[in-house]
N, C-alpha and C positions, 0 to 999 in steps of 0.2 A: 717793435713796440707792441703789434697786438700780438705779438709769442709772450711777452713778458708778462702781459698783465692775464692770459687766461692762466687758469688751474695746469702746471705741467702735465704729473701722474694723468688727471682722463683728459687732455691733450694728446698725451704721448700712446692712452689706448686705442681712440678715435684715430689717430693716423695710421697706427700697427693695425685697427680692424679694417679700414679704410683702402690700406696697401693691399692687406691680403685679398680681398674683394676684386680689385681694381688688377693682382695679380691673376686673377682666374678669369676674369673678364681679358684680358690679354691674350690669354693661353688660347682663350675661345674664338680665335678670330681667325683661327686656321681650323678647318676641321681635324681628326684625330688621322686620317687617313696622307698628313702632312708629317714627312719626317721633321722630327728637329732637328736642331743643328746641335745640339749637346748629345744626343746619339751618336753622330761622327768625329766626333771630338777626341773621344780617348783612342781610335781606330785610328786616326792623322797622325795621333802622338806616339802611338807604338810600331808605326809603320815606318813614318820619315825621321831616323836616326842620323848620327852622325858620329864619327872619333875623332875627329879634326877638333883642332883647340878653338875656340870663341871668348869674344873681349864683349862688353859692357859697359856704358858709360854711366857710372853711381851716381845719382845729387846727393849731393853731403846736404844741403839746407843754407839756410843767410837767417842771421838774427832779424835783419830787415822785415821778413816774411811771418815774424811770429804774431801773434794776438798780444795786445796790451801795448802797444805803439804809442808815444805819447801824442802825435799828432791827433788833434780833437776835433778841426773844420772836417768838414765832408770832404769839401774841395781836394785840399792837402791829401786824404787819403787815398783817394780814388787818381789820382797824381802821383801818389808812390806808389800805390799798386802796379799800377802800367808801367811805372819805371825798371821795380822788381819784376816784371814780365817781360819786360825788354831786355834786359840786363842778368845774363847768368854769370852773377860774380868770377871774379878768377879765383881760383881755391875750390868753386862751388860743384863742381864736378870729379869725379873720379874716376879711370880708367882703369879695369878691371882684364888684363890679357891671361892669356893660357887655357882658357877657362874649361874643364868636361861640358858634358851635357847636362849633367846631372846638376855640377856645380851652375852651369847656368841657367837652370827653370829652377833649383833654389832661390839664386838672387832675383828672380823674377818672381816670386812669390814671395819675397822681401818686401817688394817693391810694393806688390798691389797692398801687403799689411802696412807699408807707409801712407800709401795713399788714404788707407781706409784710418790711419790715424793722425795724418794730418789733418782730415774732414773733421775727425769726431774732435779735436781740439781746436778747431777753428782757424785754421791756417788753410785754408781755401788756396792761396797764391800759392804755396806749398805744394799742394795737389795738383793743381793746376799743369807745374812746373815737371812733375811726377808724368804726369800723363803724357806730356809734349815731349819730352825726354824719350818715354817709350816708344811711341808712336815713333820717332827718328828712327828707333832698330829696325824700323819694318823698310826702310829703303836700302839696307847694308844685306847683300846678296854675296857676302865676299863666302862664306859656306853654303854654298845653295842648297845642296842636301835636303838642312836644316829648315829650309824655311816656312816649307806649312806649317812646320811644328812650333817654328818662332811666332806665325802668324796665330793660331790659337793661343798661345801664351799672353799676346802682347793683346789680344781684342777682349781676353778673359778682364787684364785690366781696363780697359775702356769701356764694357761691357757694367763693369762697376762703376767707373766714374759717371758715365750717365744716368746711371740709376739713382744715383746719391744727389745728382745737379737734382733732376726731375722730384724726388722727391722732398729735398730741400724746397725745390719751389709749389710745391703742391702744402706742403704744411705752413708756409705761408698765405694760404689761399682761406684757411679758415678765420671764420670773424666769428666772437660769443659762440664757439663750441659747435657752430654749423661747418659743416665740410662740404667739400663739392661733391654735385653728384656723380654717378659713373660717366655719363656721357655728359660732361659739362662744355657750354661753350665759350669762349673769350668773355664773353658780357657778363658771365661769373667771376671770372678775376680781379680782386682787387688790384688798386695801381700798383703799391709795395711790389705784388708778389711780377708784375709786367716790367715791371724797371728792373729789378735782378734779374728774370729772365733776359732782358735786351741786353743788359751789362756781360753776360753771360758771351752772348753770343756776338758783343762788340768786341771783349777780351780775345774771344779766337780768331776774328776776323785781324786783329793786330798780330796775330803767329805770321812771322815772315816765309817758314817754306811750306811750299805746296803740301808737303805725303802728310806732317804734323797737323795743319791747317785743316785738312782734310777729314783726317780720321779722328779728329777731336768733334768736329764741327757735327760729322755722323752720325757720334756717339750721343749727344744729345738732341738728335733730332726733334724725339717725342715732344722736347719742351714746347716745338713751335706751334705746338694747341693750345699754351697758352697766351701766344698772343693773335692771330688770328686764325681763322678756319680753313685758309687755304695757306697756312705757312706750309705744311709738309708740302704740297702739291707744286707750291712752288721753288722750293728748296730741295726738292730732289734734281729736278732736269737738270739746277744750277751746279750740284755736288755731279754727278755724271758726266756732264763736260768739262770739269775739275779732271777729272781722271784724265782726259785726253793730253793730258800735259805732264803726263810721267810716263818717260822715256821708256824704263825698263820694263820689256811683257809682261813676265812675272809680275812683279811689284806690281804692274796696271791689273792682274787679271785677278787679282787676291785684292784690294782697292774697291773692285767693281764686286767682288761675291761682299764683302763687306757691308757694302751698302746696298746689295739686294739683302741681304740680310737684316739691318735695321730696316729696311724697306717691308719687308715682309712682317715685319713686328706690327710698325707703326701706322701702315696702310697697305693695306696687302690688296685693296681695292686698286688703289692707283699702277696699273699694270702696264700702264702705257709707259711711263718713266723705266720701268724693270725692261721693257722691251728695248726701249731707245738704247738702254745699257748694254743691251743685249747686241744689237745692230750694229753699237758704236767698237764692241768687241771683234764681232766677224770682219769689219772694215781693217783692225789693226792686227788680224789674227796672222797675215804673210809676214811682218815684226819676227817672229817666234823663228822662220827663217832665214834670217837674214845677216848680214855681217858681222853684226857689232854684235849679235847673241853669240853665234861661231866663234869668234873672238874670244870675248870672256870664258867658256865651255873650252876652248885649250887653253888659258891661262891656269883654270880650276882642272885643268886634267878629267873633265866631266864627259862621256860620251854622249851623244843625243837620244840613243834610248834611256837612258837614265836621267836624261833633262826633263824628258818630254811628260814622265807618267807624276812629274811635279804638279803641273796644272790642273792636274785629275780632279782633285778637290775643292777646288774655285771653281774648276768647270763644271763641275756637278753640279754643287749648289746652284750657281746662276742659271743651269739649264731646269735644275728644278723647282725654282723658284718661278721661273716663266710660264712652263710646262702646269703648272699648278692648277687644274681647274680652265684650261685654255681651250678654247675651241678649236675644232679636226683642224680648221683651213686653218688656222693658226700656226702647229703643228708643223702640220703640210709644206708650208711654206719656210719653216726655220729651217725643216729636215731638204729642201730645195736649196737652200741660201749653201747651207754646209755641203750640200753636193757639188755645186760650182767652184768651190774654194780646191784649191792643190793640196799636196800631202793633207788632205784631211781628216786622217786615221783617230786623230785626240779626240777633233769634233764631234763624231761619227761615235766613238767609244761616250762619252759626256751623252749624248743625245740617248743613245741604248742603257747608261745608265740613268738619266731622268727622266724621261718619258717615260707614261704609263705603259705596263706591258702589253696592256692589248693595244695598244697603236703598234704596238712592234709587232707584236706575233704578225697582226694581218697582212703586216706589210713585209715578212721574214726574207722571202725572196728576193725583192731590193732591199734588202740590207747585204741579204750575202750579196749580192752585186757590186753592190758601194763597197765592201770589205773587199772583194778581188782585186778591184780596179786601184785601191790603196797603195801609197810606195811602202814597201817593208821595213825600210833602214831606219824611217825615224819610230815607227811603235808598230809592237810586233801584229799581225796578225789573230795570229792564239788569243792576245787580249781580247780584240774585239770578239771573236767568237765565242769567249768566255762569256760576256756583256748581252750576245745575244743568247746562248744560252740559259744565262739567269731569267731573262725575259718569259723565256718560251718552260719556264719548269711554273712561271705563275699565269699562261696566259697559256691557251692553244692556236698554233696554226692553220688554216685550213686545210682539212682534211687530203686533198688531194697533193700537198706541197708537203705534207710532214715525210715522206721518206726522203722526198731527194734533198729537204734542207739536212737530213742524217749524214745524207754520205757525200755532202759540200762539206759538213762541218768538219765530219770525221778524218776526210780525204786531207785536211791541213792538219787536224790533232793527232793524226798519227805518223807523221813527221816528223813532229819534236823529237829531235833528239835528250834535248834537257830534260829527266827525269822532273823537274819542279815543276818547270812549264807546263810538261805532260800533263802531269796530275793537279794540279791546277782548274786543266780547263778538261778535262776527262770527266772529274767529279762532278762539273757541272751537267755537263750534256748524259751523264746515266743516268739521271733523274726524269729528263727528255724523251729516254729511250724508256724506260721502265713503263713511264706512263703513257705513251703511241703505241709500242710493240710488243710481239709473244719474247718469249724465254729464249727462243733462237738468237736474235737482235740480241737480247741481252747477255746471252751468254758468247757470243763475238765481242762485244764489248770489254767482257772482264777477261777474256781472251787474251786481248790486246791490251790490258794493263798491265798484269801478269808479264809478258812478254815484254814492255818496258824497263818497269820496276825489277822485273829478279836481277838482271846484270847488275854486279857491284855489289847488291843488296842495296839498293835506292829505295828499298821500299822503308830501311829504316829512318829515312828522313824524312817519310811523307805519313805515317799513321794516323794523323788526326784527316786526313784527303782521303786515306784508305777506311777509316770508321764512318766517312760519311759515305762514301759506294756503299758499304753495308747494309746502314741504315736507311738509306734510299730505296735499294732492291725491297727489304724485308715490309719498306712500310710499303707496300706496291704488290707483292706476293703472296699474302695471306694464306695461300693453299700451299701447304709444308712441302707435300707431293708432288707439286710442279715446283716448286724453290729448291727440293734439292734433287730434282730430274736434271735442273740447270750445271752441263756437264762440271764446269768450273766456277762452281761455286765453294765446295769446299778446296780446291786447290788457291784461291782466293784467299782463306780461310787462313792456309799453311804459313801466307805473306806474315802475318801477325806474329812474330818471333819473341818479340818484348812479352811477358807474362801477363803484366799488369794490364797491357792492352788486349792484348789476345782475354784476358776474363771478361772486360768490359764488354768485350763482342759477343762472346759468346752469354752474357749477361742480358744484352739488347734481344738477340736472337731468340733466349727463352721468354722474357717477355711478351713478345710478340706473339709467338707459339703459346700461349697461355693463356694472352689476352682473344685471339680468334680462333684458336681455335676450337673448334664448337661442338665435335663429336670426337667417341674414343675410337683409335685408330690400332693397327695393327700392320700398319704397311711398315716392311722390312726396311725398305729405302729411306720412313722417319725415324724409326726406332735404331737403326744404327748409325743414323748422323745425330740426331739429337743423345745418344749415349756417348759418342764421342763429345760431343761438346758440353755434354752434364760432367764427363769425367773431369774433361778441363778446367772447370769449374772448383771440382772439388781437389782436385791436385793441387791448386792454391794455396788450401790451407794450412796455414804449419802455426806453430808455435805466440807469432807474433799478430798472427788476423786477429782483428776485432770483432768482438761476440754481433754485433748490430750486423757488418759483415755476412759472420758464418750465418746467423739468423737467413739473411737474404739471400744468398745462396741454396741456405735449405727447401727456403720457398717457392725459389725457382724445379728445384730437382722435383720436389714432393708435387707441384703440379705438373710435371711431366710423367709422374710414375702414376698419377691421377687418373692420367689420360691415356691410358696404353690397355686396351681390352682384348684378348683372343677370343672372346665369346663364349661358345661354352668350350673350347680348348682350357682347360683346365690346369692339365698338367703344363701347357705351355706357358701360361699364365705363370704357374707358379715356378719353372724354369725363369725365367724372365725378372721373377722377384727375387732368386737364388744367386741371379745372375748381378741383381743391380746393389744384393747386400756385399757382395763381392767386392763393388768399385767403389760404394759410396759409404767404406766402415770408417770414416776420420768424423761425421755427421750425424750427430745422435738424432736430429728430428727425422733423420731421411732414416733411420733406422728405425725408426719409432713409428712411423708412416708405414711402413715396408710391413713393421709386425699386425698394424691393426688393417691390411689390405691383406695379409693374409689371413688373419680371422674372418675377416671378409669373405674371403674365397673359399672358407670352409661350410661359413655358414649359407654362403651359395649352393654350396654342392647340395646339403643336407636339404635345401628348400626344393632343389631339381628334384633329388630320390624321396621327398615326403616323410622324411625321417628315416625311411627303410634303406638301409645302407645295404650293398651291394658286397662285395668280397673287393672288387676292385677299388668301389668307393671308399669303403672303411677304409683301406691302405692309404688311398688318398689324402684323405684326413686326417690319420694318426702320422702325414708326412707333414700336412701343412705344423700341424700340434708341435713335432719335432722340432721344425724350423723356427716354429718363436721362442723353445724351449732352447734352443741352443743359441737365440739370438740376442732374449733379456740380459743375459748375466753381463754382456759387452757394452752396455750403458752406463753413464754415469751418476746421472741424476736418481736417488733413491726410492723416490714416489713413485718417479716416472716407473723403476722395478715395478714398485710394489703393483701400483696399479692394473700394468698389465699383464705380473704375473693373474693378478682376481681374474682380471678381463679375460684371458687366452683356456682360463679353468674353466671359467663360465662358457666359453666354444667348447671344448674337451667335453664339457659335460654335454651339452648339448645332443653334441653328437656320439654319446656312448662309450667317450673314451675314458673308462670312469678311472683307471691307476694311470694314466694320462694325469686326468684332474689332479688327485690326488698329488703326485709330483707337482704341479703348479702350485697349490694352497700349501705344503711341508715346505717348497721353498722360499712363499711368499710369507709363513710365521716365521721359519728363519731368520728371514731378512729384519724380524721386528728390532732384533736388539741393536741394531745398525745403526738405528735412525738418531741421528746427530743432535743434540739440544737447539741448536739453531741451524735455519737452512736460507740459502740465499734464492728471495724473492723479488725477479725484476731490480736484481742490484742492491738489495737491502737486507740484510739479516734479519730474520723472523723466527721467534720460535714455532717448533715442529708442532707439539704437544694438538695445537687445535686440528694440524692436518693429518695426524695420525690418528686422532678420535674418529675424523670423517673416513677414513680408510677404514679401520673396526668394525665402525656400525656394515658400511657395505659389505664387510665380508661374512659378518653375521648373519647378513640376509641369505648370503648365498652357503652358508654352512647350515642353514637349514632342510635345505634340500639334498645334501651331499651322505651319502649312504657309507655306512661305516664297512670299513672294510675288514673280511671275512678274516682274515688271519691276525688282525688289532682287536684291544679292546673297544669297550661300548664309548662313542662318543670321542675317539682318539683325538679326533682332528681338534676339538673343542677344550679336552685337556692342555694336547700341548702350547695352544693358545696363550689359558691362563697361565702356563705356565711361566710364559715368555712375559705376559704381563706382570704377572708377581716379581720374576728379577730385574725387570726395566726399570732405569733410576730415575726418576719422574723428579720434576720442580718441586722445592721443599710448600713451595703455598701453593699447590695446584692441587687444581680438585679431579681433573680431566679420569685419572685413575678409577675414580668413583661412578663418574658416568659413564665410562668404559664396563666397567662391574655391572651398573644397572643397566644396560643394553644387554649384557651376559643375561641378564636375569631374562631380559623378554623374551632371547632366544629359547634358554629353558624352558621357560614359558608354553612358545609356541611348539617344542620339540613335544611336550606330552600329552599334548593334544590325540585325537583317537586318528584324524585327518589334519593332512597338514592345511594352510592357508594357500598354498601356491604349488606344482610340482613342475618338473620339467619332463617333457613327453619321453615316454620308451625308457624312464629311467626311474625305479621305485626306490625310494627315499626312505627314511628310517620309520615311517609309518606304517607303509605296506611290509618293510621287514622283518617288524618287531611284532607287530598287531598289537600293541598296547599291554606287551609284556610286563609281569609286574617287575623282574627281575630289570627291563630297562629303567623301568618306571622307579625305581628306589634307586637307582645311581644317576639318575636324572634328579630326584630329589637330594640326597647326598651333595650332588652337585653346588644347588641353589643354596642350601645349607651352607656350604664352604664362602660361598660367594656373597652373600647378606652378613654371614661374621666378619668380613672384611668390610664390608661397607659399614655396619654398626660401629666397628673400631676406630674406624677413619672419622667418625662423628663423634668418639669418645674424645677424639685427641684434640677435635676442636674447643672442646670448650673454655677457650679463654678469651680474652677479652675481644682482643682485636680481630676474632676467629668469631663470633657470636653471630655476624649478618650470613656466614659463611655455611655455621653449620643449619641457619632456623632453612634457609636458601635448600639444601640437599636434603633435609630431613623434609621438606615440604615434597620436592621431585622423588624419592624413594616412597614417600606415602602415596602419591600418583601412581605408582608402577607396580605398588602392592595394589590397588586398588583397580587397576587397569588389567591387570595379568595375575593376579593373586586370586586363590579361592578362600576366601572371607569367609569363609563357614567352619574354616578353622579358629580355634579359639587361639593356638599359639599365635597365628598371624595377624587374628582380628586387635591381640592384646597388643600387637605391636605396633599395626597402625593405630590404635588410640597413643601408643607411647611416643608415638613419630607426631602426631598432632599435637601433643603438649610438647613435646620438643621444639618445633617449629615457630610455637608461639612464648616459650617459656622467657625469653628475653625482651620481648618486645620488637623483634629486628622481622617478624613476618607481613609481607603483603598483606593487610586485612581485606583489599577490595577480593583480593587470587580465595584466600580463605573465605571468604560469605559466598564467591560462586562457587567453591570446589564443595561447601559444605549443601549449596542449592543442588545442585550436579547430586548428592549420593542421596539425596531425599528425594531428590523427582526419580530414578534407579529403582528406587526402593518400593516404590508403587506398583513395578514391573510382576506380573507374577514368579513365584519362586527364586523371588529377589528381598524377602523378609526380612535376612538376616542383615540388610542395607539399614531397613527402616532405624534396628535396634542399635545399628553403629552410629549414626547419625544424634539419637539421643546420650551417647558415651561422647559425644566432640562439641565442648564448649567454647564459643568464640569469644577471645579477653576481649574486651575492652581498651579504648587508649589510655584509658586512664590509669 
């Protein structure tokens, strides 16, 4: 009634914001340093399989159970209810045999979307019947295999049906749009919402068998805050001694983790309860061997080490739910209780996996005590040692006890004969060793894997046990030069047969190597294990690798080639780059790295000798020069050419290798006509046009300084240039062309100056060559000539309509460039920036803000002395109007 008459819609947001609240308040009642139990969940589910056929009993449903009943008394209803509770029609049920595994956590996931739609249509009894149903499969042990994995499936459903009771009754709890607060107590509950709650929990108390009884009752525990304060406290001990009443171990010990489980939700205070569960376990734990278990275990053809490591995940939980937060003597005394008990191997493995690990570590020596003394037949060994293992890679032992718990552990791990076994609990304990001992220890260790794993080739069923030895050792060894002193460590290495896996390691390894290591090295013993394993790397690659891939791989190689200095050994140096462009030519960035560490190494030399090259140096030089010269042309990508042919020109020159240079800048204008209308950028087609203009300008800066050579004519390099730009087929609306030209012009420009702007040492430039010849000096102008009639032309052909923002735009930048680089004192040029300024504005498509300061800019100029001829171009440039 008070659901009907508030507002659904913010009803329905106030509950949603309310749940979410009230879910985070939940979360928070264990701290973060508390595993959950949906972290071991999908671990249970992928571990405990089965191939044995499994059956299922369906509920088909009873019209009796639906909403819309004609019975209208109260009475009446709540009197067929119980009857439809009591009564699973005949017909109402279905028997499902044969069933996979698969097919059966299907129809188990059937089940929980029935439930969850019988709720949302209001068939409650329906649900109800759903749940109780389920809850029955958790006593049917006829696959035992199967059955943690049955047990997570079947509490997944219960896990929802309590949530659904709970918060059905919580949304009953609001009166006029008020909700309960977070920590509400009974004396907030309305009656309504206390009467469903008790009908609730009188319904399950009428389930006749105990396991359904049980596990329904558990699942909504939480509700019983709402009817008083001490309902949980009381209703735990009750459900606890409930357990004592089912027979079968299993079944009891999965029962008990259950309800430490809602236990731990709904009061994780209440420890005394979790304990008594606990207690009431170790009393029933000699059960496990005893007849009628033997019994069943040859019926199902099951051996007892295969029965035994069943329990493992009930016992975990409940010992970690205890262990939680528990005080030493607490502890002390569980790990006492389990010592007294016989075959206690399960216990003892449960207790090393839930206890915190520093209670183990300090206690590591009785534990191996307790593990010697263990029978072997029911659970191996090797596990526990494993168990304690994991403990001791998060905890330390005390210092004086860490070697001899080494060669207890070891002295059983290397027995195994079972290559799985081995390596199992191998991996564990080199994590042990890595971090207590030197590289000796460790290199016995991988020793003795090695010497497991090769027979048979066993090592190819264990590579993900053999990647974690790797990455154990490497994160624990950071000095390359003791990691690979460690004699077998690359024989280690060799195990890794599969490709795929064998890259990844060696993928990790360079990481590592990358990430610490923190100076450049030369030690022979890195650089020849790390080049074997960069090759490895690159051998990889073929045809089908993925660019994100090779990228990563590059990355790796190009910080190893980073890191590799012979000092001033020079030529070893460049041996070494000779050597690694040899292994590593499938990888353009590791080629492209390789050329710009050689220009590196040139222009090292050059800074050693102070420009003054030696006989032996020059050689040097014009070897490194050679090697990028023969290295560019074997790349792909075109820029990347072009670029470092400029770049390796600009070392060339540097260092005096002027027909060096030369070769670099004829190949890199060559290359101009190459360059493709569109180029692919980070995966996307882009035209070239803007990155070619960036490439131009730079090479114009450095064709400034490039001194013409004695057997070419005046300015070769510069002609054949244009020349390559006049046949390039440029975008029909592209302007690029034109400001390619007007950068020409500046170089011009700066070429006829008496001194140039910049020169580079020990090498004289067309300035000191020429002296300001006039004979240069008119084919330098000749030049410009050639080069403004092309730009004037290109502004001819704009002039149409939809061309008009286009050309006012260029004929403004060409009057900057006159006006910037131009000598204005000639009348032909002065007439033509007055003709470029009425062009500019003659349509109305010019910047007028750009126009008033470009025309402020030549009047404040003009003031300069023997800058007159400024003032009088300024009164020739009339600024329109908008009008």
């Amino acid at each position: 009634m008070f659901a009907a008459s508030a507002d659904p819609a913010s009803l329905a947001a106030t509950t949603d914001n309310s749940r979410k609240k009230r879910d985070r308040d939940d979360n928070s009642i264990v701290g973060s340093d508390f595993e959950p139990w949906a972290s071991k969940r999908g671990e249970i589910l992928a571990r405990y399989t089965t191939t044995e056929k499994l059956s299922i009993n369906l509920f088909m449903g009873s019209e009796k159970g639906k909403a819309g009943t004609a019975i209208s008394a109260m009475s009446e209803k709540v009197r067929t209810r119980l009857e439809e509770l009591d009564d699973f029609e005949e017909g109402s049920q279905k028997e499902l045999l044969n069933l996979t595994q698969q097919d059966y956590v299907n129809r188990i996931e059937e089940l929980n979307q029935s439930l969850k739609d019988a709720w949302a249509s209001d068939q409650k009894v329906k649900a109800l019947k759903i749940v109780i149903q389920c809850s029955k499969l958790l006593s049917d042990t006829s696959v035992i295999q199967f059955y943690p994995s049955k047990f997570v499936l079947i509490t997944d459903i219960l896990d929802t049906f309590g949530k659904l009771v709970y918060e059905r009754i919580f949304s009953m709890c609001m009166d006029n749009h008020s909700i309960l607060p977070d920590h509400f107590s009974p004396e907030n509950v309305n009656d309504t919402a206390k009467e469903t709650c008790l009908n609730w929990f009188f319904k399950i108390a009428s389930i006749r068998e105990l396991i359904p009884r049980f596990y329904v009752e558990a699942s909504i525990l939480k509700c019983n805050k709402f009817l008083s304060k001490t309902g949980i406290s009381e209703c735990l001990p009750r459900l606890t001694c409930m357990v004592r009443g089912i027979g079968d171990p299993l079944v009891s010990v999965y029962a008990r983790a259950y309800l430490c489980r809602v236990g731990m939700e709904v009061a994780p205070h209440l420890k005394e309860s979790l304990n008594k569960n606990f207690f009431d376990f170790l009393l029933t734990f000699k059960q496990i061997h005893g007849d009628t278990v033997q019994n069943q275990l040859v019926l199902q053809g099951v051996e007892l080490p295969s029965y035994l490591p069943l329990y493992s995940p009930a016992m975990d939980w409940i010992f970690q739910c205890i262990s939680y937060h528990a005080p030493e003597a607490l502890l002390t005394e569980m790990m006492e209780r389990c010592k007294k008990l016989a075959n206690n191997a399960l216990l003892l493995n449960s207790v090393m996996s839930a206890f915190r690990a520093e209670f183990i570590a300090t206690r590591s020596m009785d534990f191996i005590g307790m593990i010697k003394e263990c029978d072997e037949s029911g659970f191996p060994k090797h596990l526990l040692f494993r168990s304690l293992g994991l403990n001791l890679a998060l905890a330390n032992p005390p210092e004086s006890d860490r070697l001899q718990i080494l060669n207890e552990a070891w002295k059983v791990i290397t027995k195994l004969k079972n290559p799985q076994d081995y390596i199992n609990c191998a991996e564990v304990w080199v994590e042990y060793t890595c971090k207590h001992f030197t590289k000796r220890e460790v290199n016995t260790v991988l020793a003795d894997v090695i010497k497991h794993m090769t027979p048979d080739r066993a090592f190819e069923d264990s590579y993900p046990q053999l990647q974690s030895i790797i990455k154990k050792v490497i994160a624990h060894f950071h000095d390359f030069s003791v990691l690979f002193s460690v004699e077998k460590f690359l024989p280690f290495l060799d195990m890794f047969q599969k490709e795929s896996v064998r890259v990844e390691v060696c993928k990790c390894i360079m990481e590592v190597f990358i990430k610490h290591q923190q100076e450049p090295t030369k030690d022979p013993v890195i650089l020849n294990a790390l080049l074997h394993i960069c090759k490895t790397m690159h051998d990889s690659v073929n045809a089908l690798t993925l660019e994100d891939e090779k990228r990563m791989l590059a990355y790796l190689i190009n910080g190893f080639i980073k890191m590799v200095s012979f000092g001033r050994d020079f030529e070893q140096q460049l041996s070494f780059y000779v050597e690694a462009r040899s292994m590593f030519s499938n990888l353009e960035p590791v080629l492209v790295q390789l050329i710009h560490s050689v220009n590196r190494l040139a222009m090292e030399t050059r800074k050693v000798m102070k420009g003054n090259h030696s006989r032996k140096t020059a050689a040097f030089v014009r070897a490194c020069v050679a090697y990028c010269f023969i290295t560019i042309p074997s790349l792909v990508g075109i820029f990347t050419r072009l670029n470092l042919y400029l770049h390796s020109g600009q070392v060339a020159l540097a260092n005096q290798c002027l027909s060096q240079a030369d070769a670099f800048f004829k190949a890199a204008i060559s290359l101009v006509p190459e360059v493709p209308k569109m180029i692919n950028i980070d995966g996307k087609m882009r035209p070239s046009e803007s990155f070619l203009l960036e490439f131009l300008c730079n090479f114009f800066s450095t064709l400034l300084i490039v001194p013409d050579h004695p057997e070419h004519g005046v300015l070769f390099l510069v002609r054949e240039l244009l020349n390559v730009i006049q046949d390039y087929t440029w975008e029909d609306n592209s302007d690029e062309k034109i400001r390619i030209y007007t950068c020409v012009l500046h170089l011009l420009s700066a070429m006829s100056q008496e001194t140039y702007l910049y020169h580079v040492d020990k090498v004289d430039s067309n300035d000191s060559l020429y002296g300001g010849d006039s004979k240069f000096l008119a084919e330098n102008n000749k030049l410009c000539e050639t080069v403004m009639a092309q730009i004037l032309e290109h502004l001819k052909t704009l002039a149409k309509d939809e061309a008009l923002k286009r050309q006012s735009s260029l004929g403004l930048s060409f009057f900057n460039s006159i006006l910037a680089h131009g000598d204005l004192r000639s009348n032909r040029l002065n007439q033509l920036s007055v003709n470029l300024w009425h062009l500019a504005q003659r349509h109305g498509c010019a910047d007028t803000r750009t126009m008033v300061k470009t025309l402020e800019y030549i009047k404040k100029r003009g003031k300069h002395p023997d800058m007159g001829h400024l003032t009088e171009l300024a009164l020739r440039l009339p600024l329109q109007t908008r009008t």
